[in-house]
N, C-alpha and C positions, 0 to 999 in steps of 0.2 A: 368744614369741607366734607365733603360725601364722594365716594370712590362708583361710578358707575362704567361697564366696559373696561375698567382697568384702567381708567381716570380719573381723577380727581375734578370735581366740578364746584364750585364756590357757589353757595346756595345764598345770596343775596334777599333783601325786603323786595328788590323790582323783580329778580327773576322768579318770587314764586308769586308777583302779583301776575308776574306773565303767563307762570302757569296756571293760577285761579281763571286770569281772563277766559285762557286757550280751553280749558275747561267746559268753561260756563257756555260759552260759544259752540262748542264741538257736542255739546250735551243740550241744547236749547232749542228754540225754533224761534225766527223773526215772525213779530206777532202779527203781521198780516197773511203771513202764508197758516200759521196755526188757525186765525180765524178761516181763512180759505176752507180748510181741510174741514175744520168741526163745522161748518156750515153745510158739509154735504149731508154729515149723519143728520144734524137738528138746522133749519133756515132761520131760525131766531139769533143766531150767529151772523148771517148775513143781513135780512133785517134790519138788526140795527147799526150793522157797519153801512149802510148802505141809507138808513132813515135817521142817523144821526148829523145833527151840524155842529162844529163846534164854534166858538165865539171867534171869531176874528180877530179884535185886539188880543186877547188873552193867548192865540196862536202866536201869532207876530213876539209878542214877548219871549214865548218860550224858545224861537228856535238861537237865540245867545248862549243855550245849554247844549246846544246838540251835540258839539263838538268837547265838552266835558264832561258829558254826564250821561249815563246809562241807566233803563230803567230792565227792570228782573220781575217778572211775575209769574204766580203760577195757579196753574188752572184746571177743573175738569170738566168736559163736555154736557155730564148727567147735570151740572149745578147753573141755577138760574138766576143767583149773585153772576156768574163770571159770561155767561151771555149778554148779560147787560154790559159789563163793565169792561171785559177785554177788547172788545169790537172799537168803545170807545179811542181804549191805550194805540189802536193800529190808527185810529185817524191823528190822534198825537203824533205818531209817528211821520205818516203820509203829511200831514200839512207842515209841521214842523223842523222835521229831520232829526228829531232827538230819538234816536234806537230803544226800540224795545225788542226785549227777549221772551219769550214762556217755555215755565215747564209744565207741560200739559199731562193730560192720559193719568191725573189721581185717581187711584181710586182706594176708598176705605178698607182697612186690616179687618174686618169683624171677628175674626177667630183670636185677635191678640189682644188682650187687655193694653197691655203696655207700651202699644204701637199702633197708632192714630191711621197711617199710611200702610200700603203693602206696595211691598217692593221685590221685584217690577210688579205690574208695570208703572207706579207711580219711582219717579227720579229718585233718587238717592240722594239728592240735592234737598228735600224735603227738610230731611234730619239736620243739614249742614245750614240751612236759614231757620230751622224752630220754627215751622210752618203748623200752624195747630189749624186755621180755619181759611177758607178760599172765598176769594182771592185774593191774597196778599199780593199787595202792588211796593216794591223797595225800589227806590232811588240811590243810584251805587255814583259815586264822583270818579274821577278819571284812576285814582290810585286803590280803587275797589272800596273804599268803604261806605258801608251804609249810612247817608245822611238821613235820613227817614222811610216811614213806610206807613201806609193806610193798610187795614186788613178791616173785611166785610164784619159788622158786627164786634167792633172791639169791649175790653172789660171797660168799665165806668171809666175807669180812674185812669186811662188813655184816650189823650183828646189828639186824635190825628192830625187835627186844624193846627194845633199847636208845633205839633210837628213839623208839619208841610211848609208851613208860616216860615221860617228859619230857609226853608230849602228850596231854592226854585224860585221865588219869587212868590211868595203870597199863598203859600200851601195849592199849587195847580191843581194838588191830586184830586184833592177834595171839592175842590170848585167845578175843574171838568170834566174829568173822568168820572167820577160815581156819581150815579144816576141816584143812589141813596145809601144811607149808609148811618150809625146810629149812632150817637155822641154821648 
């Protein structure tokens, strides 16, 4: 029990998954207005939201998750992994109805050794997923947890297929969304 306003509030697993969600939500952008926006600074953003198709059946399948499963990624404008890739995750979304979120606007700490990120204006959300490289694309199930996740360039010894394979039906990520990505 936690006393807030001079009550007592019962801090339950759902109510702080509610506040994770209300969170992630209140701090994010739905990933086709993010593409929207970043396509005004760079059109390579637009481009390929707009020259991408994605497969048919492989759509059809995915949208049995929409209503379970949420997707979290995150992104920066300068980086041309996430041009490729996030424009993709919005036609996921648009064809499918499976939700995606981003947290966009990284940008690199150079003055800190021991921090990868600068914050702001990169999200604080960074440190809280272990975000070392972009775009990490996470797949969260309806009670917030991460059932997998593809990141651009992973180490050897993390095979995303493997991953993905378990979640969603056939590792999606890796099939649709990344235009390429290193095994």
């Amino acid at each position: 029990m936690k006393t807030h306003l001079n009550r007592k509030i019962d801090i339950t697993p759902k109510s702080l998954f509610i506040m994770f969600i209300v969170e992630l939500l209140a701090n994010s952008q739905d990933v086709e207005e993010y593409v929207r926006e970043s396509g005004v600074e760079d059109p390579r953003f637009l481009d390929r939201l707009e020259g991408y198709r994605l497969d048919p059946q492989v759509a059809a399948r995915l949208r049995c998750y929409r209503d379970s499963h949420l997707v979290v990624a995150f992104s920066a404008e300068w980086c041309p992994d996430c041009m490729r890739q996030i424009p993709v995750l919005a036609l996921v979304q648009r064809e499918t109805g499976l939700k995606a979120r981003v947290f966009g606007h990284l940008m690199r700490d150079a003055k800190n050794a021991k921090r990868r990120w600068s914050i702001p204006p990169s999200p604080p959300q960074v440190e809280d997923f272990e975000v070392e490289r972009i775009p990490p694309i996470f797949v969260l199930d309806k009670e917030g947890a991460v059932l997998g996740s593809v990141v651009e360039n992973p180490p050897a010894r993390i095979d995303p297929r493997g991953v993905l394979t378990r979640n969603l039906g056939g590792g999606f990520l890796s099939r649709i969304m990344l235009s390429r990505i290193a095994y």
